[in-house]
TORKE-848648 format. One record per residue (C-alpha): x, y, z; chain; residue in one letter; residue number from 1. Coordinates in Angstrom, 1 decimal, padded with zeros to 4 digits, always signed. Layout:
<rs>
{xx->X; yy->Y; zz->Z; unit->A; code->A; pos->NUM};
...
</rs>
This chain:
<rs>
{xx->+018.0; yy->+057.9; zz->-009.6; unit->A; code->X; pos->1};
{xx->+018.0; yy->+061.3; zz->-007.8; unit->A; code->X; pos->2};
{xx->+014.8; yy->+063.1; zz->-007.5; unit->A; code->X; pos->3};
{xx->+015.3; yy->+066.9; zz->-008.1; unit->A; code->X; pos->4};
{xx->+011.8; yy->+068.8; zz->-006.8; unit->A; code->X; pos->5};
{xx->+012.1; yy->+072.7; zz->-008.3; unit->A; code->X; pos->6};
{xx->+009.8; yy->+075.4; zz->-007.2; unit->A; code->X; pos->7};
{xx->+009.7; yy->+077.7; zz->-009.6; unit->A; code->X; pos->8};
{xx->+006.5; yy->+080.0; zz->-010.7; unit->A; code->X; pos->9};
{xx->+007.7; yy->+080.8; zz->-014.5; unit->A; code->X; pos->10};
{xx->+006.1; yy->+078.1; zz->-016.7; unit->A; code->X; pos->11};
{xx->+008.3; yy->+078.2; zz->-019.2; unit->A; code->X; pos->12};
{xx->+011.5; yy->+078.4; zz->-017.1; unit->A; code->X; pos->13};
{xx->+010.1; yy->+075.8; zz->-015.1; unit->A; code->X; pos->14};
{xx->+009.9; yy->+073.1; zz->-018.2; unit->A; code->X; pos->15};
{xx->+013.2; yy->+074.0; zz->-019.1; unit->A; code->X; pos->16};
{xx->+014.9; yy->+073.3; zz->-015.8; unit->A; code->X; pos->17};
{xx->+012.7; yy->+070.2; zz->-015.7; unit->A; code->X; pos->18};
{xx->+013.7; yy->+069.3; zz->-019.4; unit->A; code->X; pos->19};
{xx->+017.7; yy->+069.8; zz->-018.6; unit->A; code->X; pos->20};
{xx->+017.8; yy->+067.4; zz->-015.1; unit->A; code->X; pos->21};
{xx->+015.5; yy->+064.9; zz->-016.8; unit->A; code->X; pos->22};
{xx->+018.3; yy->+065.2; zz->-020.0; unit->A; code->X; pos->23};
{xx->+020.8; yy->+064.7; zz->-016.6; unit->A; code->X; pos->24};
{xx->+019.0; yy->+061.5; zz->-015.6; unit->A; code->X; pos->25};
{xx->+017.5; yy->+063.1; zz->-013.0; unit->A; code->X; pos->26};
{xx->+013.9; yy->+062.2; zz->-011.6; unit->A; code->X; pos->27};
{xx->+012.2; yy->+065.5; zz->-011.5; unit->A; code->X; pos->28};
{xx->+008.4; yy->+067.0; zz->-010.1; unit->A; code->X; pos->29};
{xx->+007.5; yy->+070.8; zz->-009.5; unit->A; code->X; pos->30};
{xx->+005.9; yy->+073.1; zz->-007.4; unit->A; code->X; pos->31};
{xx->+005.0; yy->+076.4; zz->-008.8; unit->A; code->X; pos->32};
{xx->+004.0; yy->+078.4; zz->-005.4; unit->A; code->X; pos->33};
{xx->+006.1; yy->+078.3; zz->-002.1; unit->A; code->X; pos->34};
{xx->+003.1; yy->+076.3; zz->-000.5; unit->A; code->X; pos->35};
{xx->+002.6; yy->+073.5; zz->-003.4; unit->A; code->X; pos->36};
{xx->+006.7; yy->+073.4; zz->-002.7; unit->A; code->X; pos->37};
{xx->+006.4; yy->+073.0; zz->+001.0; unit->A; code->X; pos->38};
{xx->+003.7; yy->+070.5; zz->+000.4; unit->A; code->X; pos->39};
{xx->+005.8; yy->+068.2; zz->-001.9; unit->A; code->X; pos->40};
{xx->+009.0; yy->+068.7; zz->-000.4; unit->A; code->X; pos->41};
{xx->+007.4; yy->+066.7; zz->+002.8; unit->A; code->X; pos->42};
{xx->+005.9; yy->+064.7; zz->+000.7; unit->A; code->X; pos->43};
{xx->+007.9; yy->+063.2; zz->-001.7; unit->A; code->X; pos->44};
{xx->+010.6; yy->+063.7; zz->+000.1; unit->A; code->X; pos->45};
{xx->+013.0; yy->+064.6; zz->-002.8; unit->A; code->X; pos->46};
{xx->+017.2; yy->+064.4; zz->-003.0; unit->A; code->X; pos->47};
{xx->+017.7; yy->+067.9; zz->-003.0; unit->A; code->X; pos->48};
{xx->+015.4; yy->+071.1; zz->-003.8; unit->A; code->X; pos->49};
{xx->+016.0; yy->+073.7; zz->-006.7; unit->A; code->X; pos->50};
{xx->+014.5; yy->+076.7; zz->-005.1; unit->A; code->X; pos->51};
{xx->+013.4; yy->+079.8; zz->-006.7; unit->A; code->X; pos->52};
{xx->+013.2; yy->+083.2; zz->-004.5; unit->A; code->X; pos->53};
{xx->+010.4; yy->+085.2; zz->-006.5; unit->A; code->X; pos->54};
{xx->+007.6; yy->+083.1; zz->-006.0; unit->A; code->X; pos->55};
{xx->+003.6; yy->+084.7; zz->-005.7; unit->A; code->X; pos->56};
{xx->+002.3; yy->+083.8; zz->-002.4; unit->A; code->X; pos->57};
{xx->+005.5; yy->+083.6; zz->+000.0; unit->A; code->X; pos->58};
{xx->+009.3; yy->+084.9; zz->-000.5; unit->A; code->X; pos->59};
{xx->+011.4; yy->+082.2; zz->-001.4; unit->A; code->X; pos->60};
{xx->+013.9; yy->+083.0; zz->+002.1; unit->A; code->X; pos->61};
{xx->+011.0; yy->+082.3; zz->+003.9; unit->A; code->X; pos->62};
{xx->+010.3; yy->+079.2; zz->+001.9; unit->A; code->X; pos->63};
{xx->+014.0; yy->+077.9; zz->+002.7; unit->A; code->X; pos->64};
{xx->+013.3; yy->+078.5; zz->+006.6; unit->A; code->X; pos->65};
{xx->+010.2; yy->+076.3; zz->+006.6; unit->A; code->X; pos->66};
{xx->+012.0; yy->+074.0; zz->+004.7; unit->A; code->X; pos->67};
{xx->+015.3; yy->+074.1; zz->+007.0; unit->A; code->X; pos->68};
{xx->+012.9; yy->+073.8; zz->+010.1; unit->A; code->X; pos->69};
{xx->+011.4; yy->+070.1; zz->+008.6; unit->A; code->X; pos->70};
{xx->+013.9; yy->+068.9; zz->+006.5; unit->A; code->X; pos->71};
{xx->+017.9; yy->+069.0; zz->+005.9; unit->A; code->X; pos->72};
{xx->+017.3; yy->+068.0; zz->+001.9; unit->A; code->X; pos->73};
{xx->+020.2; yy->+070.2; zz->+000.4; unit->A; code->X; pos->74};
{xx->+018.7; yy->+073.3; zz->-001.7; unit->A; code->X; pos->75};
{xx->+020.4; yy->+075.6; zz->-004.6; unit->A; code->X; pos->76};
{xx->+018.6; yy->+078.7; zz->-004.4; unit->A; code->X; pos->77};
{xx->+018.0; yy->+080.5; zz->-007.8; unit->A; code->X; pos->78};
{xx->+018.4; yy->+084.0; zz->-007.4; unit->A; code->X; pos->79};
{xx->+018.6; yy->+087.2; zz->-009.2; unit->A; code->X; pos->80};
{xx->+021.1; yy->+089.1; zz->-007.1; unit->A; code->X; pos->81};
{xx->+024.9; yy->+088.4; zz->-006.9; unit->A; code->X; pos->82};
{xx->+025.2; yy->+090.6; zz->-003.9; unit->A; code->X; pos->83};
{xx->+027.9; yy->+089.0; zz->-001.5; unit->A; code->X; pos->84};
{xx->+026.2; yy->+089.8; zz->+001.3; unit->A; code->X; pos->85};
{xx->+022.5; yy->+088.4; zz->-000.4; unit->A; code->X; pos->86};
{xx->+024.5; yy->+085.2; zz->-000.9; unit->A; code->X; pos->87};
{xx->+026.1; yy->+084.9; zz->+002.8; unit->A; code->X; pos->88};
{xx->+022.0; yy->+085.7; zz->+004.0; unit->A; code->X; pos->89};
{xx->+020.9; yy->+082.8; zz->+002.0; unit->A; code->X; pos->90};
{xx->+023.5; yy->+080.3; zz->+003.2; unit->A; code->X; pos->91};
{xx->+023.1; yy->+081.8; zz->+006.5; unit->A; code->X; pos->92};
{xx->+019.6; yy->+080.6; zz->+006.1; unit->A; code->X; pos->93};
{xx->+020.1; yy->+077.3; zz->+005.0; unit->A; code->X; pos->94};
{xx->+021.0; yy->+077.1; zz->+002.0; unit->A; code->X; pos->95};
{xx->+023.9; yy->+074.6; zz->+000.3; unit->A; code->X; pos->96};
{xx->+024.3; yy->+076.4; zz->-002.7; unit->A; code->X; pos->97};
{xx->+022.8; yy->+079.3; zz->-005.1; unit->A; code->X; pos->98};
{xx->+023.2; yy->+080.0; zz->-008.5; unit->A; code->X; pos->99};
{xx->+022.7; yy->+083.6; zz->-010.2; unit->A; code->X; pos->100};
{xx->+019.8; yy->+084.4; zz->-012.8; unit->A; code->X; pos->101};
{xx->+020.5; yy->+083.7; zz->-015.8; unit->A; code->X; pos->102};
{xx->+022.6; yy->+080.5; zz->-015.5; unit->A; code->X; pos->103};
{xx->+022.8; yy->+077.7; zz->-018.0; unit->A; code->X; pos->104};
{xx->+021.8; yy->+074.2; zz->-018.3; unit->A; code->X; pos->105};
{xx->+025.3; yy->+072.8; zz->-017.6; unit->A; code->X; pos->106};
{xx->+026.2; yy->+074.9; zz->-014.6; unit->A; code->X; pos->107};
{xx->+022.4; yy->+073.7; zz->-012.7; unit->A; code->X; pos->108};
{xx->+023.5; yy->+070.4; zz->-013.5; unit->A; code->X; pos->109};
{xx->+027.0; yy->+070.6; zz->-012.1; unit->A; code->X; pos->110};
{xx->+025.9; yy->+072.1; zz->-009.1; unit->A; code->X; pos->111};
{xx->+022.7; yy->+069.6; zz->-008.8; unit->A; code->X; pos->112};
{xx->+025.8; yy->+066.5; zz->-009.2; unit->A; code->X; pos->113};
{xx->+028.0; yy->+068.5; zz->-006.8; unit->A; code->X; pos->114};
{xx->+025.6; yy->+069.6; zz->-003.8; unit->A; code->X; pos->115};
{xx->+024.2; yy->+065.6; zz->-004.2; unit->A; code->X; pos->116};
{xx->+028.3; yy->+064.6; zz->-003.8; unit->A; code->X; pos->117};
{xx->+028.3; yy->+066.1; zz->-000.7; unit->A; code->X; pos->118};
{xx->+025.7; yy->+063.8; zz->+000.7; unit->A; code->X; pos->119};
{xx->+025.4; yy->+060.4; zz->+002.2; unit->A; code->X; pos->120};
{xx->+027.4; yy->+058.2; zz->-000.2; unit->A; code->X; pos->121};
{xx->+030.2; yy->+061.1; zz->-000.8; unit->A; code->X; pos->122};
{xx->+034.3; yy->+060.5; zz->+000.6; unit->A; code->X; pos->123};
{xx->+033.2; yy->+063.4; zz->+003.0; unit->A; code->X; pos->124};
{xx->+033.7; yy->+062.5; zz->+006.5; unit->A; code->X; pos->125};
{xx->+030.4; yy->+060.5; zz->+007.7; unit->A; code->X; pos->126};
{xx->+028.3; yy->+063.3; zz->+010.5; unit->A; code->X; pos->127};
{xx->+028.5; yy->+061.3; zz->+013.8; unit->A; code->X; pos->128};
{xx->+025.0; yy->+061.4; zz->+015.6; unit->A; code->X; pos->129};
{xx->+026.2; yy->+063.3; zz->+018.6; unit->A; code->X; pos->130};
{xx->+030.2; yy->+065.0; zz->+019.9; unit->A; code->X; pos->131};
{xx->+031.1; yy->+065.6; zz->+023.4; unit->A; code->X; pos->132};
{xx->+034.3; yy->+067.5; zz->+023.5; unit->A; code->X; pos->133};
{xx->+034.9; yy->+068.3; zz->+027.8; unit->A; code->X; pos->134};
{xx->+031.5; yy->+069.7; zz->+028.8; unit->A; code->X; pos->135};
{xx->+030.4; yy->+070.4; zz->+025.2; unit->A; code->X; pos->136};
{xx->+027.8; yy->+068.5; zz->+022.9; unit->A; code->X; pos->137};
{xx->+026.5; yy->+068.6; zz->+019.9; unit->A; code->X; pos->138};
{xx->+024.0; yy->+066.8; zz->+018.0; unit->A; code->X; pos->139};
{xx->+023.3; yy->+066.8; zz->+014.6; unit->A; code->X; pos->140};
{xx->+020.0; yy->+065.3; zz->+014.7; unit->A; code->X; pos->141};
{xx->+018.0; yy->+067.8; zz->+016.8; unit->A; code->X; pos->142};
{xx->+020.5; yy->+070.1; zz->+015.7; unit->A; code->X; pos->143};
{xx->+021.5; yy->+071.2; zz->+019.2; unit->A; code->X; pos->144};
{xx->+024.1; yy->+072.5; zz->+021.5; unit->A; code->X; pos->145};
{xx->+024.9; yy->+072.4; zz->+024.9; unit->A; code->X; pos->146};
{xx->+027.4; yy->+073.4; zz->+027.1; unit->A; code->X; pos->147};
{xx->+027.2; yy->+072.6; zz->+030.8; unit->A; code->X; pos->148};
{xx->+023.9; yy->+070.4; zz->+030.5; unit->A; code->X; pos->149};
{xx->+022.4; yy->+074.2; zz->+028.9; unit->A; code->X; pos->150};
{xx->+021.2; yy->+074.6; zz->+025.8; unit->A; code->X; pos->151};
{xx->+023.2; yy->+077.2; zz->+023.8; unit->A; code->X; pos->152};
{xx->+020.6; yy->+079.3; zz->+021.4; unit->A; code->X; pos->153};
{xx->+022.5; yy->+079.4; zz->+017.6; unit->A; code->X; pos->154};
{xx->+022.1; yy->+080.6; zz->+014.2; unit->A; code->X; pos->155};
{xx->+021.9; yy->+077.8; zz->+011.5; unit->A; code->X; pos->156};
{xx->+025.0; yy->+079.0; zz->+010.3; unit->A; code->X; pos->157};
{xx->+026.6; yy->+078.9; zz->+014.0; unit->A; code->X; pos->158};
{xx->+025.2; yy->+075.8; zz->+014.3; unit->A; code->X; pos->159};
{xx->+027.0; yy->+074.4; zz->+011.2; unit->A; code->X; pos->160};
{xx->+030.0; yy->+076.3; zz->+012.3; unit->A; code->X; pos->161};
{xx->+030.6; yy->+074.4; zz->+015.4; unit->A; code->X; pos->162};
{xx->+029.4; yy->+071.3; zz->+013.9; unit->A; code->X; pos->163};
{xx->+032.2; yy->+071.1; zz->+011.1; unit->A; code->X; pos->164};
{xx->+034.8; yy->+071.6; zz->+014.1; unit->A; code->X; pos->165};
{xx->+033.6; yy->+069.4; zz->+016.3; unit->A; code->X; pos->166};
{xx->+034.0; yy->+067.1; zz->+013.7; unit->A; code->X; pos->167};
{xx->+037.4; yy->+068.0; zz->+013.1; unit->A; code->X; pos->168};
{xx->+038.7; yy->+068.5; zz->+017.1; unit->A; code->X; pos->169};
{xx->+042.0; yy->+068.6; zz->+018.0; unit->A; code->X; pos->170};
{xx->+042.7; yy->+069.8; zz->+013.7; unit->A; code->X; pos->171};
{xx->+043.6; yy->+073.4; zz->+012.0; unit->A; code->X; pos->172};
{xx->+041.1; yy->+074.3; zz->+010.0; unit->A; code->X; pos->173};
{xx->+041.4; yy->+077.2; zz->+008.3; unit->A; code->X; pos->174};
{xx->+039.0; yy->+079.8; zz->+006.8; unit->A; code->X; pos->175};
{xx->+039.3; yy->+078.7; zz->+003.2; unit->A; code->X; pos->176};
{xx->+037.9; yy->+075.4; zz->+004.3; unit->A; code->X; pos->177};
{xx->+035.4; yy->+076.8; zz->+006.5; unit->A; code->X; pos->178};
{xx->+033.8; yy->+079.2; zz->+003.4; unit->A; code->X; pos->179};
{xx->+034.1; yy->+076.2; zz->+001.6; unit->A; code->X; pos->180};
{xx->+032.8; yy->+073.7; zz->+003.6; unit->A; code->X; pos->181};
{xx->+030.4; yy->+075.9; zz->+005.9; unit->A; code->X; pos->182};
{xx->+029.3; yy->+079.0; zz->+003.5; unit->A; code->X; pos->183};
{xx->+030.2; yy->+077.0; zz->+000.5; unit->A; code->X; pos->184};
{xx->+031.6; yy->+080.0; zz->-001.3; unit->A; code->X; pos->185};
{xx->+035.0; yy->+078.3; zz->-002.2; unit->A; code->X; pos->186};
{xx->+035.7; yy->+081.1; zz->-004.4; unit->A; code->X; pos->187};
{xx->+035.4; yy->+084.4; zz->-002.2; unit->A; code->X; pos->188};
{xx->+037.3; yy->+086.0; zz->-000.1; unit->A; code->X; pos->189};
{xx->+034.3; yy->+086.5; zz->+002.6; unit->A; code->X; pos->190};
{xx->+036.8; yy->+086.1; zz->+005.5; unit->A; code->X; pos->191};
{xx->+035.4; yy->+088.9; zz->+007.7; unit->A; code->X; pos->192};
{xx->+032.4; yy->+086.9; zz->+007.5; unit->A; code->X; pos->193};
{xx->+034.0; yy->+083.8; zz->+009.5; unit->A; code->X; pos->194};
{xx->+035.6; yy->+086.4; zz->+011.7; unit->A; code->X; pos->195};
{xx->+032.3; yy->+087.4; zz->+012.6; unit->A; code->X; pos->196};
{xx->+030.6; yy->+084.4; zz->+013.0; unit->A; code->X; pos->197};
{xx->+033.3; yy->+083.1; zz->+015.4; unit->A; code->X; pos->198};
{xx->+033.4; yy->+086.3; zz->+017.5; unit->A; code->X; pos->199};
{xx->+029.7; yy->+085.6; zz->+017.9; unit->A; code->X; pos->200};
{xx->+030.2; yy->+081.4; zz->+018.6; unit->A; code->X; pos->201};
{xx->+033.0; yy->+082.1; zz->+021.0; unit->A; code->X; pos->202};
{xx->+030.3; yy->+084.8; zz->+022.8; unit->A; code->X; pos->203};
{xx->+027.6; yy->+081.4; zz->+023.3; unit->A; code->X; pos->204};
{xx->+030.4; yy->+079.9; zz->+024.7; unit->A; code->X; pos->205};
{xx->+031.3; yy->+081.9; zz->+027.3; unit->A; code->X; pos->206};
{xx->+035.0; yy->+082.9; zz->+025.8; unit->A; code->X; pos->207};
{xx->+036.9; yy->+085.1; zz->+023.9; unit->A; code->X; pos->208};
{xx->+039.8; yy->+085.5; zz->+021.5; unit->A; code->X; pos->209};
{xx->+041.9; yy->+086.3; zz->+024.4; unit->A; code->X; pos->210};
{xx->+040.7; yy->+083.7; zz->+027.0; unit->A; code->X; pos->211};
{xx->+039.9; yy->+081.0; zz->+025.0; unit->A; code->X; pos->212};
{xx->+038.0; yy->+077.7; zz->+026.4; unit->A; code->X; pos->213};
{xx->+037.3; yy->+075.7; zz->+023.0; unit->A; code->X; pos->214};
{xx->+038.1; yy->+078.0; zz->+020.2; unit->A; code->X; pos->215};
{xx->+041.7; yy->+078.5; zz->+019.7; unit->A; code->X; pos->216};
{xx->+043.5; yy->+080.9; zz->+016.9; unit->A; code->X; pos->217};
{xx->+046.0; yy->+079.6; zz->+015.1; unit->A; code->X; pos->218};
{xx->+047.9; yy->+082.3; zz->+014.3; unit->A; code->X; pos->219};
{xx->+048.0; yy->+082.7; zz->+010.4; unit->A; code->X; pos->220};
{xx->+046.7; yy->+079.3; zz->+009.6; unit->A; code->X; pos->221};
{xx->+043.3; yy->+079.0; zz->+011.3; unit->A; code->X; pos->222};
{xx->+041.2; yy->+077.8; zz->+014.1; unit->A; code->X; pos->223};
{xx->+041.7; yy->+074.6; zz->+016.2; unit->A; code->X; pos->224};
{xx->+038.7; yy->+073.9; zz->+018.5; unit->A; code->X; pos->225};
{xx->+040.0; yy->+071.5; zz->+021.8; unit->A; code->X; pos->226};
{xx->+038.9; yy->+070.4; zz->+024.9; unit->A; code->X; pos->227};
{xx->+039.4; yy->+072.3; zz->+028.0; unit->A; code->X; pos->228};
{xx->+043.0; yy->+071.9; zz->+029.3; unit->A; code->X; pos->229};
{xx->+042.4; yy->+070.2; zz->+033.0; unit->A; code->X; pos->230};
</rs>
């Protein structure tokens, strides 16, 4: 049985969410500050964290840094804002998915079941520990990149970036995928945002759109990231 942790500071929305994933089958415990939540999540080590942003001793972003820093549990943020470029922060930060205050009990639960899909035990493809494309590697473990033997310094959202096409080299991914798969905003049409983030990848790796080394555009379909030629 999956346990759900939620950190949430409103008592009586608290019970409720606890009341809807226990109704879902759900194991469930809570944290009602951002350090009680910090505490358990290392402690109990739960299946994914429900993660509320106004909390009363520390921000709920900087809760789902410390978090990201110790652990890769997925975490649905719970938010107040449906500002686009809010949203983008937060996954930028971390997160796997978010939903917008108010929201109701069968939406937490269908994102809950599909964030927890997307896990070990899903048809995804399975992460390998570590890719070497030509003088590239990555490693999902410590989270790390290198590129001739020197460590490349990335955003959590770079990082993810490159990962998902290293995973798919030599392939044509495109940028629906990539706000799906990466942001996990299926539904928007943030593509300026994956522009950006892989003007800013190709930069680390010493390229460009014109001369490109790993990253190649596929013009009107998407991205293709390959070995060196030679």
């Amino acid at each position: 049985m999956p346990h759900i942790l939620v950190i949430e500071d409103d008592t009586e929305l608290r019970r409720g969410l606890l009341r809807f994933l226990s109704d879902a089958k759900f194991a469930t415990s809570a944290a009602a500050t951002g350090m009680a939540g910090l505490k358990a999540a290392v402690e109990t080590h739960p299946d994914l964290v429900v993660l509320d942003l106004g909390l009363p001793d520390i921000p709920g972003q900087e809760v789902l840094t410390m978090i990201r820093v110790i652990s890769q549990v997925p975490i649905i943020v719970a938010t107040g804002s449906d500002d686009e470029r809010t949203i983008i922060a937060l996954l930028n930060a971390g997160a796997d998915d978010y939903l917008v205050k108010p929201f109701a009990a069968g939406q937490l639960v269908a994102r809950v079941r599909a964030v927890l899909r997307r896990g070990p035990g899903s048809n995804r493809r399975e992460p390998e520990p570590r890719i070497t494309i030509g003088q590239l590697a990555v490693d999902v473990a410590r989270r790390t990149a290198e590129m001739d033997g020197r460590t490349l310094t990335l955003t959590p959202k770079e990082f993810d970036l490159l990962y998902y096409l290293a995973q798919h080299v030599g392939e044509v991914v495109t940028k629906r995928q990539l706000l799906t798969e990466v942001w996990r905003l299926p539904f928007s049409n943030a593509d300026k945002t994956v522009d950006v983030h892989v003007s800013w990848l190709r930069r680390k790796l010493g390229e460009s759109a014109q001369n490109p080394r790993y990253l190649h555009t596929v013009r009107g379909v998407g991205l293709r990231l390959d070995p060196p030629a030679g």
